[in-house]
C-alpha positions as CSV (number, residue, x, y, z in Angstrom):
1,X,243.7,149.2,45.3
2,X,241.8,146.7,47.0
3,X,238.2,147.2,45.0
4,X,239.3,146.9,41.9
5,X,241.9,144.0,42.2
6,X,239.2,142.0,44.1
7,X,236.4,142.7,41.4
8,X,238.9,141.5,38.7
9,X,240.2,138.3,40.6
10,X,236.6,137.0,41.8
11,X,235.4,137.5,38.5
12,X,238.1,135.6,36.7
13,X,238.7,132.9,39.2
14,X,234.9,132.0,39.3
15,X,234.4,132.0,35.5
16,X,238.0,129.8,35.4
17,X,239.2,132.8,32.8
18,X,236.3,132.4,30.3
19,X,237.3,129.1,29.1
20,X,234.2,127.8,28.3
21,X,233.4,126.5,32.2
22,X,236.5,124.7,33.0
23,X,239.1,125.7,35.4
24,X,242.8,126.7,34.3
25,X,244.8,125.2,36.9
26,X,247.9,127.3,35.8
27,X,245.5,130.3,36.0
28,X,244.2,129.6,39.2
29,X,247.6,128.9,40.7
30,X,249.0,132.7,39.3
31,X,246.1,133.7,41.3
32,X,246.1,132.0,44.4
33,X,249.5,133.6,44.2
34,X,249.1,137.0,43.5
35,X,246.4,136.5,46.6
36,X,248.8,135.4,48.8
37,X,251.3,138.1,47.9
38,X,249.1,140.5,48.4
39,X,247.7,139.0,51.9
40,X,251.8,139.0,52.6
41,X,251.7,142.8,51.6
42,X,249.1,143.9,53.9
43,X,250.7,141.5,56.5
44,X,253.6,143.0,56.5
45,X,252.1,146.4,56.2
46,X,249.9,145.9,59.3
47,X,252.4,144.8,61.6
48,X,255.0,148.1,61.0
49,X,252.6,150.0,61.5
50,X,251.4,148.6,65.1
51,X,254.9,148.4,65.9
52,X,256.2,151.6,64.7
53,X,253.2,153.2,66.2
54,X,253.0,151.9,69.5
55,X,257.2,152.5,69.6
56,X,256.9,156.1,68.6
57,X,253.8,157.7,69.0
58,X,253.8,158.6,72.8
59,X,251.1,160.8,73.1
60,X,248.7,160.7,69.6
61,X,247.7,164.3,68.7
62,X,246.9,165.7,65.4
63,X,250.8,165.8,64.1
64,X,253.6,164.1,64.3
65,X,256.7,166.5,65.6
66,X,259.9,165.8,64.4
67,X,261.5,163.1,66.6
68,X,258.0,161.1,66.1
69,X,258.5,161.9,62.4
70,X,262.3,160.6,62.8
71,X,261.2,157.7,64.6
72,X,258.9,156.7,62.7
73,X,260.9,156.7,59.5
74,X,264.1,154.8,60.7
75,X,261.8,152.4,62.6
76,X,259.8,151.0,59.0
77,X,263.5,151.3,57.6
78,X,264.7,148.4,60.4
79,X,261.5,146.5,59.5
80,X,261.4,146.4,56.3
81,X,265.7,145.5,56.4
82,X,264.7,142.9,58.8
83,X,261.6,141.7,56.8
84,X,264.0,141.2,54.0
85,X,267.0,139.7,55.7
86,X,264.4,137.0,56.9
87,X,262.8,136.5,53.6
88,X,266.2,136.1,52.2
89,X,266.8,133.2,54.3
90,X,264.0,131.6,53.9
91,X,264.1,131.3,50.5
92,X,267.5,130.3,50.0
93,X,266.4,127.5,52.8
94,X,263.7,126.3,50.8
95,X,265.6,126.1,47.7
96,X,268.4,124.3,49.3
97,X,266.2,122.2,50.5
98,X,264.5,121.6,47.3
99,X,267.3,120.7,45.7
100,X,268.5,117.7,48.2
101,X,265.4,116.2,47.7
């Protein structure tokens, strides 16, 4: 995933999409946000994983048993319910706030 999405975004960002040198600011802003959703992504990925892990995984070995298995499951269901709970609120914040400006 990684490889080729990089490949494709540093060659489009440097050539500003082949537009005969100059920069697209509205494609450079997609970009920069597709980059920071991704970043976000792996983010988010990372840190259920460390905490799932290090809540379930008592003693690593070279399977999970069941109630590891178990564990493991409901715990990146309560992240990710909580991860979007939060990012709910956020975003209704920021448009409320948005619109009393």
């Amino acid at each position: 995933m990684e490889s080729g999405f990089g490949s494709d975004f540093g060659s489009d960002f440097g050539s500003g999409g082949g537009g005969g040198g100059k920069l697209d600011p509205g494609l450079i802003m997609e970009q920069v946000k597709v980059q920071i959703a991704v970043a976000n992504a792996q983010e988010l990925l990372q840190r259920m994983t460390d905490k799932c892990f290090r809540k379930c995984i008592g003693k690593p070995g070279g399977a999970l048993d069941n109630s590891e298995q178990k564990c493991i499951a409901m715990c990146m269901d309560r992240y990710m319910d909580s991860w979007n709970t939060v990012s709910r609120a956020y975003n209704s914040r920021l448009q409320r706030e948005r619109a009393n400006m």
